[in-house]
MARKE-367663 format. One record per residue (C-alpha): residue number from 1; residue in one letter; x, y, z. Coordinates in Angstrom, 1 decimal. Example, Ala and Ser with C-alpha at 12.3 -4.5 7.8 and 13.67 -1.06 7.14 Angstrom:
pos; code; u; v; w
1; A; 12.3; -4.5; 7.8
2; S; 13.7; -1.1; 7.1
***
This chain:
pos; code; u; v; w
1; X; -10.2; 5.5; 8.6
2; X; -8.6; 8.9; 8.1
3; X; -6.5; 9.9; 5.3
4; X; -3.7; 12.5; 4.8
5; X; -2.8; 13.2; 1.0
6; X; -1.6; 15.4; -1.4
7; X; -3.4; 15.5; -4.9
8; X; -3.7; 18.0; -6.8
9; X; -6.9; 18.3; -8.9
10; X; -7.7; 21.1; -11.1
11; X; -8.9; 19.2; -14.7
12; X; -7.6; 16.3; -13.6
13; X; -10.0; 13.2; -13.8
14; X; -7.4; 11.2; -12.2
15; X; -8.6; 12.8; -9.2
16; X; -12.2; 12.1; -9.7
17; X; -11.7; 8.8; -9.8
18; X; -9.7; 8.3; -6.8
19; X; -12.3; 10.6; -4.6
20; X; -15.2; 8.8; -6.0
21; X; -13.5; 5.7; -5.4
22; X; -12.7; 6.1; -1.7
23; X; -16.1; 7.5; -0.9
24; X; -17.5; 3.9; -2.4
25; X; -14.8; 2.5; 0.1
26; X; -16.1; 4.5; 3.1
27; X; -13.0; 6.2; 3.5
28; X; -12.7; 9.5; 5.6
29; X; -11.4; 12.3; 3.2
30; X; -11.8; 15.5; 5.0
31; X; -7.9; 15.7; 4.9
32; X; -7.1; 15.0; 1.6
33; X; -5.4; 18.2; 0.3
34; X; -6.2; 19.5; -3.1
35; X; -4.2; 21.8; -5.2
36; X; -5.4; 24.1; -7.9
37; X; -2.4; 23.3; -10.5
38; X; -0.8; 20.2; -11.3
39; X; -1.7; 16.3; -12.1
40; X; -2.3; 13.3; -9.6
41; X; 0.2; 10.4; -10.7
42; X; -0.9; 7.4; -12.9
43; X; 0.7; 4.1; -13.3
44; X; 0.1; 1.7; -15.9
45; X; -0.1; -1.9; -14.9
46; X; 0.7; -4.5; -18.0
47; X; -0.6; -8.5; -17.0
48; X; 1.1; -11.2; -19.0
49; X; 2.2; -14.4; -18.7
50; X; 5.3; -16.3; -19.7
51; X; 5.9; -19.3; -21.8
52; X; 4.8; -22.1; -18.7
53; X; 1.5; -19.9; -18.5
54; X; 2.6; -17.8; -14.6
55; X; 1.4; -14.6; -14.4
56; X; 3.7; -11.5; -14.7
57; X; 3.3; -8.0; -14.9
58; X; 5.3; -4.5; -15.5
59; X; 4.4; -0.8; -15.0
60; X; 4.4; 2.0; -17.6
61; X; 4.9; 5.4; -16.7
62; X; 3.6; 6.5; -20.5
63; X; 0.8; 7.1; -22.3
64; X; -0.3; 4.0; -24.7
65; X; -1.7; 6.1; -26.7
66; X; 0.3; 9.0; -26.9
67; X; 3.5; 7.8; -25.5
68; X; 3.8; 10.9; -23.5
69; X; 5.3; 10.4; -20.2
70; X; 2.3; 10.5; -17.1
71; X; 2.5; 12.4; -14.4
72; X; 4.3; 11.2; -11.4
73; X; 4.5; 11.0; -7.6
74; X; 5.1; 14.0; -6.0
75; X; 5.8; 14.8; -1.9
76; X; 3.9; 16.9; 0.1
77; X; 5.3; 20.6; 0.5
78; X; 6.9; 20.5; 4.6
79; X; 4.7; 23.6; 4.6
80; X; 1.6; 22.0; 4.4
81; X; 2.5; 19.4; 6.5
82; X; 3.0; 21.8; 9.2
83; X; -0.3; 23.6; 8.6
84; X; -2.7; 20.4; 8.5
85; X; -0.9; 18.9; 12.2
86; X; -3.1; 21.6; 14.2
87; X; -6.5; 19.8; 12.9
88; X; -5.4; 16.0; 12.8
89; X; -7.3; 13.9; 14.9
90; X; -5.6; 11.7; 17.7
91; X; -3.6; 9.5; 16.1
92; X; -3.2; 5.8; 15.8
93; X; -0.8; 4.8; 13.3
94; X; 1.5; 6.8; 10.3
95; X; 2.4; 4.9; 7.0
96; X; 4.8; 6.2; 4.9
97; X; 7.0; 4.5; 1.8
98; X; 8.9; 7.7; 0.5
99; X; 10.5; 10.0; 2.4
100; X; 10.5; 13.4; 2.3
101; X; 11.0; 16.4; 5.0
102; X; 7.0; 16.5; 5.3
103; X; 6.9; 13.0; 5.7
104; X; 9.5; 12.8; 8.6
105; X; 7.7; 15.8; 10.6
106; X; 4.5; 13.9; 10.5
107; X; 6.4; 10.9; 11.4
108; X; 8.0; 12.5; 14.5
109; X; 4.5; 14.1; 15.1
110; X; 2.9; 10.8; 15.2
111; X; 5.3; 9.4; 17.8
112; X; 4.5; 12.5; 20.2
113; X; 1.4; 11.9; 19.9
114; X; 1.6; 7.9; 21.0
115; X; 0.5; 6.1; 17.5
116; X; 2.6; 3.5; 15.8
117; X; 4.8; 4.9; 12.6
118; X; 5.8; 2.2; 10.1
119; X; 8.0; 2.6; 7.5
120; X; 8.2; 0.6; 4.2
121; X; 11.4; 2.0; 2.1
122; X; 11.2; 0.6; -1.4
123; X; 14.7; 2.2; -1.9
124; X; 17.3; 4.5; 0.3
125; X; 17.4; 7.6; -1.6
126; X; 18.9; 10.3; 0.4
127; X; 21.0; 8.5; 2.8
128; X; 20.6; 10.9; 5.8
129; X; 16.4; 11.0; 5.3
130; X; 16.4; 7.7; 5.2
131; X; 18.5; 7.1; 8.5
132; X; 16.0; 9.5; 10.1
133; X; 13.2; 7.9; 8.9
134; X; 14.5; 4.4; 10.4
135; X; 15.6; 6.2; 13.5
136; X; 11.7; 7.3; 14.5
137; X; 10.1; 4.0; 12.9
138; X; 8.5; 1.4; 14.9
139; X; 7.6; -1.1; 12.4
140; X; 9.5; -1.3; 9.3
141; X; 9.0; -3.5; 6.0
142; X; 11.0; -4.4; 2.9
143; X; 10.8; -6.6; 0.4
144; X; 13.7; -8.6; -0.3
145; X; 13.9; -7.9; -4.0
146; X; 14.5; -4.0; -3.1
147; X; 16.7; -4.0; 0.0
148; X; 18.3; -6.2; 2.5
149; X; 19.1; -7.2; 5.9
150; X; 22.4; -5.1; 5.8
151; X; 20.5; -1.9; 4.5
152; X; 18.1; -1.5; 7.6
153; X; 19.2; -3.7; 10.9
154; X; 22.6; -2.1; 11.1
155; X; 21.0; 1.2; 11.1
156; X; 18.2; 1.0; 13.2
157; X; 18.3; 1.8; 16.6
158; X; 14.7; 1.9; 18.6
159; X; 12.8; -0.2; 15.8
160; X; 10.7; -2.6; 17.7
161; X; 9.6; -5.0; 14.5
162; X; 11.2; -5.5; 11.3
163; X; 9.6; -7.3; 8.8
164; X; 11.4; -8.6; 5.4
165; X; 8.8; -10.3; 2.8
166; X; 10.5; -12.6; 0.3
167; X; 8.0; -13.5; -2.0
168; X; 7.0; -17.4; -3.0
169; X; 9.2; -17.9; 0.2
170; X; 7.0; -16.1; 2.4
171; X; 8.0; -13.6; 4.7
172; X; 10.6; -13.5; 8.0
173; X; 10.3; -10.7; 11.0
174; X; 12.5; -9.6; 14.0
175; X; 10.5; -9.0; 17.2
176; X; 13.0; -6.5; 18.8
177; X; 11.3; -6.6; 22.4
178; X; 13.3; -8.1; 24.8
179; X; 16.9; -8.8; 25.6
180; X; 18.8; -9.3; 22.7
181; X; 20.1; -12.7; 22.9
182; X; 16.3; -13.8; 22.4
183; X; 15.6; -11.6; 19.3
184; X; 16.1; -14.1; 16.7
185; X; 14.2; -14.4; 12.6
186; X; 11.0; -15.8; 12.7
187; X; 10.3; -17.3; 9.2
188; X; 6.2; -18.4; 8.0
189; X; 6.1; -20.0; 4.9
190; X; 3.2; -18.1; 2.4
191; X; -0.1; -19.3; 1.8
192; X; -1.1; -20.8; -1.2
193; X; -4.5; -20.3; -3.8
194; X; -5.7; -22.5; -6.6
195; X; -5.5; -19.7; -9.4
196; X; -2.8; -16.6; -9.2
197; X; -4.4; -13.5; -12.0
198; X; -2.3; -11.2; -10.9
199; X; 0.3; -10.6; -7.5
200; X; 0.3; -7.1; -7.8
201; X; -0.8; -5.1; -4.7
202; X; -0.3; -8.4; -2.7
203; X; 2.9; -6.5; -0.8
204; X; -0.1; -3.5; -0.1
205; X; -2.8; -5.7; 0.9
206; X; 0.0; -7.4; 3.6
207; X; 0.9; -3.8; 4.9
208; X; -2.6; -3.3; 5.5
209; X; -3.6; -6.4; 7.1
210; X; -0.5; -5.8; 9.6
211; X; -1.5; -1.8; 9.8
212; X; -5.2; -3.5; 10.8
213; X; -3.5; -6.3; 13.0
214; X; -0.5; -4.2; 14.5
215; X; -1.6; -0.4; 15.3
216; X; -5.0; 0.2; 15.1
217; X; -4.4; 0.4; 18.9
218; X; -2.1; 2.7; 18.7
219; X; 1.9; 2.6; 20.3
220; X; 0.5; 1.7; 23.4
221; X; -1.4; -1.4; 21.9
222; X; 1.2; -2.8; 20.1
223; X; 3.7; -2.9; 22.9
224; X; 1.5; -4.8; 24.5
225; X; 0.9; -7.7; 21.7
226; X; 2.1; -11.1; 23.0
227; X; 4.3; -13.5; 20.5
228; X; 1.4; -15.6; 19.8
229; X; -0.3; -12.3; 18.6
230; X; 2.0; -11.3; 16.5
231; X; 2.3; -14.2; 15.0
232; X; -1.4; -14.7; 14.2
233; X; -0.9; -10.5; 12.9
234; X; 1.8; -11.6; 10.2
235; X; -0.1; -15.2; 9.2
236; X; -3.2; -12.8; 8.6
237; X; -1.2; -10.4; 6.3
238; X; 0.0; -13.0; 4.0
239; X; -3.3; -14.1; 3.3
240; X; -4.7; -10.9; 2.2
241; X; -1.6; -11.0; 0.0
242; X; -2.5; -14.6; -1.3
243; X; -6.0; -13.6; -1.4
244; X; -5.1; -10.5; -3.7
245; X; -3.3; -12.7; -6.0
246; X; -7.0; -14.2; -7.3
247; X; -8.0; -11.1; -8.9
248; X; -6.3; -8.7; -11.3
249; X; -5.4; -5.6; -10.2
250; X; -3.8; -4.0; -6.9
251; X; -7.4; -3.4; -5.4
252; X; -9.7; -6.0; -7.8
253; X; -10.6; -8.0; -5.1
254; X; -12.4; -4.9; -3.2
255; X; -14.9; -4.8; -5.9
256; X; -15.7; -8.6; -6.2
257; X; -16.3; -9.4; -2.3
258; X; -18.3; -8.4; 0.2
259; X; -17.1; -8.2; 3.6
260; X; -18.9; -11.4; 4.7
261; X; -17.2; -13.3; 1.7
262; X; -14.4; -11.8; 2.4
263; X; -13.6; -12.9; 6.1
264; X; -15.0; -16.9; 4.7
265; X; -12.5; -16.3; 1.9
266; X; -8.9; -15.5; 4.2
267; X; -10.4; -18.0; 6.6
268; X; -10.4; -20.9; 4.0
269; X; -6.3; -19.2; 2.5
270; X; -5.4; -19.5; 6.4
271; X; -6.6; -23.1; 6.7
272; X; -5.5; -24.3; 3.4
273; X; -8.9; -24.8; 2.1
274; X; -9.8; -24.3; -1.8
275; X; -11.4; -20.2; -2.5
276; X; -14.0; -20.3; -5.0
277; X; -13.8; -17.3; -7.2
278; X; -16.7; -14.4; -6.4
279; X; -19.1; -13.3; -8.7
280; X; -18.5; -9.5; -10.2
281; X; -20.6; -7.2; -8.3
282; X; -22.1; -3.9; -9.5
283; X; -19.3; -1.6; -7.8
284; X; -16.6; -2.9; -10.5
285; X; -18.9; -2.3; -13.3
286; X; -19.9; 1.2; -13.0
287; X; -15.9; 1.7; -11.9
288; X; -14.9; 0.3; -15.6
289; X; -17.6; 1.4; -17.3
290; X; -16.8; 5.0; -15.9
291; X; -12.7; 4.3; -17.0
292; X; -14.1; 3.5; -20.5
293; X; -16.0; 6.8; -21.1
294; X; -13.0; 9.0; -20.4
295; X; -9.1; 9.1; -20.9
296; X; -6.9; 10.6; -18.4
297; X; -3.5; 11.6; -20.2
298; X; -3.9; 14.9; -20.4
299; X; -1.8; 15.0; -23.7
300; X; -4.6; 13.0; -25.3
301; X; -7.3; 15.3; -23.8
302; X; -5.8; 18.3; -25.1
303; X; -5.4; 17.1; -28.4
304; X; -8.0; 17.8; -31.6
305; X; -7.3; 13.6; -32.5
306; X; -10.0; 11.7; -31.1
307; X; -8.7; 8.5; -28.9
308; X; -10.4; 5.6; -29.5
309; X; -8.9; 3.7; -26.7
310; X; -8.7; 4.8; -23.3
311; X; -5.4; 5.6; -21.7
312; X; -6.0; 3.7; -18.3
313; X; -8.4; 1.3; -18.0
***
């Protein structure tokens, strides 16, 4: 798997632990891009439940301890962009969720170079990027809670799938292939598991599962998927998001399963059959215990008061 980001590094243990994290994952990371100034972003995830016991949760974008604001997202400079396109390898798919000029010339990059380029807009921002970006997009995917059907089919031109999730209701795509009077919503009802912790990251672990499914075969492979593939594709996705909803956080699962479980595990979500929790394994625990021993709001760090409480755990 290769990577492309933009993270800047110096002092920042935010950093650390995302290198260190996606090493343990086997993740390619020659192409991670680190700057000598700045912060990488953190995001504070809140898990709570509501008077009839279901799960819910909330981000913070400030310290808990210090209730200084953290630092946030931040696009790659278009000049760095440019520079890293001479060394990427042969490309088989580009994801991208915010748009920025860097992003869109890596977009139209990818597209030159035959891989698939899916879009997932949580918002429209700048009204001509995000034309542009739909314009050069094969797959896009929204969740109904953030835009609508209105916001993206009207606009989109050579967009072959479009997918819409819609939570408990499942999801519905638009297979553009084909003359038009046969391009019709195709709706899959979700998959279901015994205990929900936490949905967070479920939306993710769906993108992923469709990224896996869809494009690692590049543009040429997924012109070629028949119906019955894609369908099978999409039925896959939502139960990795089903799946994600046993364990709390965005990624917990990946620390609790192996790869064998894990494959026994979305087979029994896909069939209907009861998922057992997993037993912790040693990955998670050195991953919290390492959280524990050091806070990452740099406020906090700086300061003479000793935190007793870690900023993000």
């Amino acid at each position: 798997m290769g990577l492309l980001s933009y993270s800047p590094i110096e002092n920042d243990r935010t950093a650390e632990y995302i290198l260190n994290d996606l090493k343990n994952c086997n993740v390619y990371t020659d192409y991670i891009v680190q700057e000598s100034t700045g912060t990488s972003p953190i995001i504070i995830e809140n898990i709570h439940h509501d008077q009839n016991g279901q799960e819910k949760h909330s981000f913070s974008f400030r310290c808990p301890c210090c209730k200084q604001r953290l630092p946030s997202y931040r696009p790659i400079p278009a000049k760095l962009a440019t520079s890293l396109v001479e060394s990427l390898p042969q490309p088989q798919v580009f994801f991208f969720d915010r748009v920025s000029r860097a992003a869109l010339d890596l977009a139209k990059y990818y597209v030159e170079e035959g891989g698939v380029v899916f879009f997932e807009p949580i918002s429209i921002g700048n009204p001509e990027h995000f034309q542009e970006a739909l314009e050069i997009s094969h797959i896009v995917k929204y969740s109904q809670d953030r835009l609508s059907e209105k916001d993206i089919i009207p606009r989109i031109d050579k967009t072959i799938l479009v997918i819409e999730t819609m939570g408990d209701l499942g999801l519905r795509y638009l297979n553009r292939c084909g003359q038009p009077s046969s391009q019709k919503w195709v709706t899959l009802r979700p998959f279901h598991v015994r205990q929900v912790r936490d949905s967070a990251g479920s939306g993710d672990w769906c993108t992923a599962g469709l990224i896996h499914m869809l494009a690692s075969q590049g543009l040429a492979g997924f012109q070629n998927l028949q119906p019955a593939e894609l369908t099978n594709a999409m039925q896959f996705s939502q139960a990795l998001g089903a799946w994600n909803c046993m364990y709390e956080g965005a990624r917990g699962g990946m620390y609790k399963v192996n790869k064998s479980d894990f494959h026994k595990i979305i087979d029994s979500v896909t069939h209907g059959l009861d998922v057992k929790d997993v037993v912790l394994n040693s990955l998670v625990v050195e991953l919290k215990k390492l959280a524990l021993n050091k806070s990452v709001c740099f406020s906090c760090n700086s300061s003479k008061k000793r935190i007793s409480e870690p900023c993000l755990i």
